[in-house]
C-alpha positions in Angstrom: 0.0 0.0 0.0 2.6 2.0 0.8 4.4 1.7 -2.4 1.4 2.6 -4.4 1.1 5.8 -2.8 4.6 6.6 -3.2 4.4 5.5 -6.8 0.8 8.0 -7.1 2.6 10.8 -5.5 5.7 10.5 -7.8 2.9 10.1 -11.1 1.3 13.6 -9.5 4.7 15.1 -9.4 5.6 14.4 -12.7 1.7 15.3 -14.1 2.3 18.9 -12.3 5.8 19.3 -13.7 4.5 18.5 -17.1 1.8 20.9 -16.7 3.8 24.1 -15.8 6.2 23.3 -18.2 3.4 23.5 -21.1 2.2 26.9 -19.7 5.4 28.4 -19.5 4.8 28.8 -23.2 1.8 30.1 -25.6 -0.3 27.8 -27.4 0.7 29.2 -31.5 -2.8 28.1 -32.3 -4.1 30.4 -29.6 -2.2 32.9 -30.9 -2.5 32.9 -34.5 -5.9 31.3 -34.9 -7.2 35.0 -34.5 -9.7 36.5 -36.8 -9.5 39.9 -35.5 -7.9 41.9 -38.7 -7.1 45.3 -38.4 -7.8 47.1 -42.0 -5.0 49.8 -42.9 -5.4 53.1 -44.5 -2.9 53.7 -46.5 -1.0 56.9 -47.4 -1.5 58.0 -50.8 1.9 58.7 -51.7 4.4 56.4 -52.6 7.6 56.2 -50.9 11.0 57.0 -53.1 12.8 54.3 -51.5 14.3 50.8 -51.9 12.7 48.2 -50.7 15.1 47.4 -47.5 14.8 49.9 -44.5 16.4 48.8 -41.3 13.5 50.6 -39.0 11.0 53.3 -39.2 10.2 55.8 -36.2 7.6 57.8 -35.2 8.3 61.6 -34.3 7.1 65.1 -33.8 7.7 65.8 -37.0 6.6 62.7 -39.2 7.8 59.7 -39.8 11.8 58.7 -40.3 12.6 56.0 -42.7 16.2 54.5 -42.7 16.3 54.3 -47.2 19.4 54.5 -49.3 18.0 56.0 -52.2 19.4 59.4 -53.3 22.2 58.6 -51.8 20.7 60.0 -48.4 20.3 57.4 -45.5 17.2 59.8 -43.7 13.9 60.1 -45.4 11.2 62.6 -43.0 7.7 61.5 -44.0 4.6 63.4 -43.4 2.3 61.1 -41.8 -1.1 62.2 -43.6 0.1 62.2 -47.4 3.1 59.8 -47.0 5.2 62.8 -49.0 8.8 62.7 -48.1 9.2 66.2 -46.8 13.2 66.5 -46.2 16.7 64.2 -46.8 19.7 63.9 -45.0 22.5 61.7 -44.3 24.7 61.3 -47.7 26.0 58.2 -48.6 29.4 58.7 -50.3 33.2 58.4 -49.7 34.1 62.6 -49.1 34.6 63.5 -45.6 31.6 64.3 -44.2 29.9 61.2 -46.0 28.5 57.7 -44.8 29.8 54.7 -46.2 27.4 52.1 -44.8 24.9 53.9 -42.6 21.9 52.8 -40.5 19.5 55.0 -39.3 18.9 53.5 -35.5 17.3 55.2 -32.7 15.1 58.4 -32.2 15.1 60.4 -28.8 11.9 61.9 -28.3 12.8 64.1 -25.8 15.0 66.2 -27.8 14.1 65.3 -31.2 17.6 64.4 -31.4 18.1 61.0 -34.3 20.7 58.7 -34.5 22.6 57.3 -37.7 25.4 54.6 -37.1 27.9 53.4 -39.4 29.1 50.2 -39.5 32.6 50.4 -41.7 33.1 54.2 -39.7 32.0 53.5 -36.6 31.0 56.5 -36.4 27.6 57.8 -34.8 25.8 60.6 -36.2 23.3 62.7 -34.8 20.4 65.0 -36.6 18.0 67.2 -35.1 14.7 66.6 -37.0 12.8 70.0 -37.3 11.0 70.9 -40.1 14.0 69.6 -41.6 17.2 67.5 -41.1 20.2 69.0 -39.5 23.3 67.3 -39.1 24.3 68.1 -35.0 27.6 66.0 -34.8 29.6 63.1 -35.1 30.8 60.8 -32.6 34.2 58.6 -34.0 35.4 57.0 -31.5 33.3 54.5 -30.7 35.7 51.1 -31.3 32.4 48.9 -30.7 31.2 45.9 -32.6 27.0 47.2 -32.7 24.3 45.4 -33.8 21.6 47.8 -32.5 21.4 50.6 -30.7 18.9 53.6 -28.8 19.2 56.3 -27.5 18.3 56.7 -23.8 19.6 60.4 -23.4 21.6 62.5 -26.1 25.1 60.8 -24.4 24.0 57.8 -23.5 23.0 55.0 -25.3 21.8 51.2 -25.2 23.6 48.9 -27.6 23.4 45.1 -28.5 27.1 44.5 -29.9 28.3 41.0 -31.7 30.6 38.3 -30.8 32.8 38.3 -28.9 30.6 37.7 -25.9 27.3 39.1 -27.1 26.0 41.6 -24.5 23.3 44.4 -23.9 24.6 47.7 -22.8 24.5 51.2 -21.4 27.9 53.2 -23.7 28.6 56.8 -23.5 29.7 59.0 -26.2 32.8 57.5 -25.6 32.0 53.9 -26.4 32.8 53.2 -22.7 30.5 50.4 -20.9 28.4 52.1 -18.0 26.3 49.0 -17.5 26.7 45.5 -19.4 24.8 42.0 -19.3 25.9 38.7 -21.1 22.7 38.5 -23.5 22.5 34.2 -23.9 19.4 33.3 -25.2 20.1 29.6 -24.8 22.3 29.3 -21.7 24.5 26.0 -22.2 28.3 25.9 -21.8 28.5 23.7 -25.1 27.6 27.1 -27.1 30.4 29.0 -28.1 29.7 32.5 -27.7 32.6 33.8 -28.5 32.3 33.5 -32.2 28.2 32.9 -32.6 25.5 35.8 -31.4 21.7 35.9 -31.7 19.8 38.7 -34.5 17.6 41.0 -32.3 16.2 43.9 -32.3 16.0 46.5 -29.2 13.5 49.4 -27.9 13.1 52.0 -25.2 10.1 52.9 -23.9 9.3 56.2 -24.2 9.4 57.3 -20.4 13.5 55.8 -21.2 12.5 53.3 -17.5 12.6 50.0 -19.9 14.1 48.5 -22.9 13.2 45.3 -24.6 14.9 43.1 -26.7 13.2 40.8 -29.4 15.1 38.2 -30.9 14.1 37.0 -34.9 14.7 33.3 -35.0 13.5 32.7 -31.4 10.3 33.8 -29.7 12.3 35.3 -26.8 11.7 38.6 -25.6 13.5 40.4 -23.0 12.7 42.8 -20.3 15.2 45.2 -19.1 14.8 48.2 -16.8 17.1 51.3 -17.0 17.5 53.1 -14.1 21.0 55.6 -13.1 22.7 54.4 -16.3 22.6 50.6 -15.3 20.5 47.8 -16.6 18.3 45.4 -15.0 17.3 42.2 -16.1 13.3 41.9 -15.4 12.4 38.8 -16.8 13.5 36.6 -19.8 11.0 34.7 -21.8 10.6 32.2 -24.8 7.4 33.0 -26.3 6.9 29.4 -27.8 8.2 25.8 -27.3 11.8 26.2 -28.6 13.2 23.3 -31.1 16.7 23.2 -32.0 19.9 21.3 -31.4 23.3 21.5 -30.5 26.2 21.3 -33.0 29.4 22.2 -33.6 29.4 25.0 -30.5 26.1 26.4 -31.8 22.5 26.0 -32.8 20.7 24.2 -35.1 17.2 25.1 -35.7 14.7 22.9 -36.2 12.5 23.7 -39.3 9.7 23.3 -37.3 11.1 25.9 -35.2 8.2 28.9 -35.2 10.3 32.2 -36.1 10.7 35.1 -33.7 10.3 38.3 -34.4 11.1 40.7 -37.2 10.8 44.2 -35.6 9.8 45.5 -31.5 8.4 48.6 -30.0 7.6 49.9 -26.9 4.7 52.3 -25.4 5.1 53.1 -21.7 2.4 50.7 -20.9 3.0 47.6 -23.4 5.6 45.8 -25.8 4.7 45.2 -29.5 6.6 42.6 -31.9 5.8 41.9 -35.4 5.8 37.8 -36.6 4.7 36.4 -39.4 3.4 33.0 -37.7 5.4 30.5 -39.8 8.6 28.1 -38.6 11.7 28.4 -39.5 11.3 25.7 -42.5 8.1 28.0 -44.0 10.2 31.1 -43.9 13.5 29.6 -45.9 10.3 28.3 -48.7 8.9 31.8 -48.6 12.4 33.1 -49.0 12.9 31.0 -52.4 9.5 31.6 -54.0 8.3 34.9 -53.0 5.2 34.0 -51.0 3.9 36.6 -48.7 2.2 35.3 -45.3 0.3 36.7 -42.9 1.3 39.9 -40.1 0.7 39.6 -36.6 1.0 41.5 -34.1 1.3 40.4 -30.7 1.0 42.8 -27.3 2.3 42.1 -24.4 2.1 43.9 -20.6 4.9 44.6 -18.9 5.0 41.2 -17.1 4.7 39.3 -20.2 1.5 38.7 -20.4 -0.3 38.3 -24.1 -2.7 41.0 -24.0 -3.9 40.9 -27.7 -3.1 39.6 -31.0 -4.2 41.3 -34.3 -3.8 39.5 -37.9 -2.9 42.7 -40.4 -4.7 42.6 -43.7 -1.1 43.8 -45.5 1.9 41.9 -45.2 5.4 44.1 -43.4 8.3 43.2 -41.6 9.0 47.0 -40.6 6.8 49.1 -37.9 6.4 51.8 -35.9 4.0 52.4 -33.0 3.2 56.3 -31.3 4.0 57.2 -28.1 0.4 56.8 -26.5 -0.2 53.2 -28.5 -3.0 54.1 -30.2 -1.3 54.3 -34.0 0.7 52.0 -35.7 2.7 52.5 -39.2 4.6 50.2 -41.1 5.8 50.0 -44.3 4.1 47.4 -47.1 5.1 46.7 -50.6 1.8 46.1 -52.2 3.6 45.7 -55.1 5.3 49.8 -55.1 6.4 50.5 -51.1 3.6 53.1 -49.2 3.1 53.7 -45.6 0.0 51.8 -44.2 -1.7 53.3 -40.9 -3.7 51.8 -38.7 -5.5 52.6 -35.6 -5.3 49.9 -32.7 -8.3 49.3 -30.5 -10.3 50.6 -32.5 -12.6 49.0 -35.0 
């Protein structure tokens, strides 16, 4: 009799166990079986631009796309007609030109945008007015940068590269004021020190958080930012991860779903773009052109799914405004315009 119960107790332990491990993630079904579409307006102008941007932003001026047509990097946008309204940010090889820029970060509180360049490293910075004026440059920052945003006009958080991939607080300087190790999959067979994860960061507008959002894993991170020093919240995969090890690194499984391709923050609430499909879909969309579905998922600040939406036009890129009530992203349906839509609202 005894045994039994032992051997019931240990089937209940394991029956729990299996249980909180399944809600630790979402159900994708749940997720993306949604038939709430949001319907976009779109902006009657088409944009002069190719058809890679590495992120749009919101300000008080219009919209800033990140383009490399006209041999200018900046494109302002007005957000009612979708008319490109100034340029800046040459792309050349004088003196006081970009080689290969990327526009990256947009400070709100002094209207203050950032351009880096990767084969400078060299940050710019443009007040955006009614137009675009170069401010200065910033050359001697000796960092490896994927990403970064601003938090003030001198500081900045950063995602770098190998070796060691970590998130960051730099100065102007390119000196660490706060760093964390940023390992996705924590296993000591991974070799960091020549392999790092694709993501994309944000700061909230209030400059108290910063998420990051990685694009072949559901994971999101939640980072506060408080006396120039970073805080690690909480750390979440999104969705059952599928991979193995090899060689020092990770394999994906094709049945892998994909993360996500862009992140934004309002003050109150984290927004990442996916297109719903694994890792195996994506590579077949890749080859033959095929253009899924958007979603956009909403998170609180504790990492809860607060709403999904299904988009009735397919983008990668997106913006959200300050109070969370307007999103814009940019389609290509088949010439590139700016599509607007209005969240909570149908």
């Amino acid at each position: 009799m005894r045994k039994q119960f032992v051997n019931i107790c240990l089937l209940l332990a394991t029956l729990i166990a299996c249980q909180q491990e399944t809600q630790k993630y979402l159900n994708p079904s749940d997720v993306f079986g949604v038939t709430d579409t949001l319907r976009a307006t779109i902006l009657p102008e088409p944009l002069m631009a190719n058809s890679i941007m590495f992120r749009l932003y919101h300000t008080r001026k219009g919209l800033i796309l990140n383009t490399q047509i006209d041999k200018y990097v900046i494109q302002l946008i007005d957000t009612t007609t979708g008319k490109r309204l100034a340029s800046a940010g040459r792309i050349g090889r004088g003196p006081d030109e970009l080689i290969n820029p990327a526009g990256m970060s947009y400070n709100y509180d002094s209207g203050s945008y950032f351009v880096w360049d990767y084969n400078l490293s060299r940050l710019e910075m443009f007040a955006i007015t009614d137009s675009i004026v170069k401010k200065r440059s910033m050359s001697n920052i000796n960092l490896t940068l994927q990403t970064l945003d601003a938090i003030t006009d001198t500081t900045f958080a950063v995602l770098d590269f190998c070796p060691d991939q970590s998130i960051g607080i730099i100065d102007t300087n390119g000196r660490y004021l706060s760093r964390i190790p940023y390992k996705i999959v924590d296993d000591k067979s991974i070799d960091y020190k020549t392999h790092f994860f694709n993501s994309n960061i944000d700061i909230s507008p209030d400059r108290k958080y910063l998420v990051a959002a990685c694009s072949k894993f559901s994971n999101i991170c939640l980072y506060s930012i408080k006396d120039n020093k970073l805080s690690l919240i909480w750390d979440k995969m999104m969705f059952r991860p599928k991979y193995d090890l090899s060689k020092g690194w990770i394999k994906i499984d094709n049945e892998q779903l994909r993360g996500f391709s862009a992140v934004n923050m309002s003050n109150q609430l984290i927004y990442v773009c996916s297109q719903g499909i694994t890792t195996g879909e994506w590579r077949k969309e890749k080859t033959i052109s095929r253009k899924n579905s958007t979603y956009i998922l909403i998170f609180d600040l504790k990492g809860k799914l607060m709403k999904t939406y299904v988009m009735d036009k397919y983008f990668l890129v997106f913006t959200i405004t300050p109070d969370g009530r307007t999103l814009y992203a940019v389609i290509d349906d088949p010439d590139l315009y700016i599509a607007k839509y209005s969240l909570y609202e149908k």
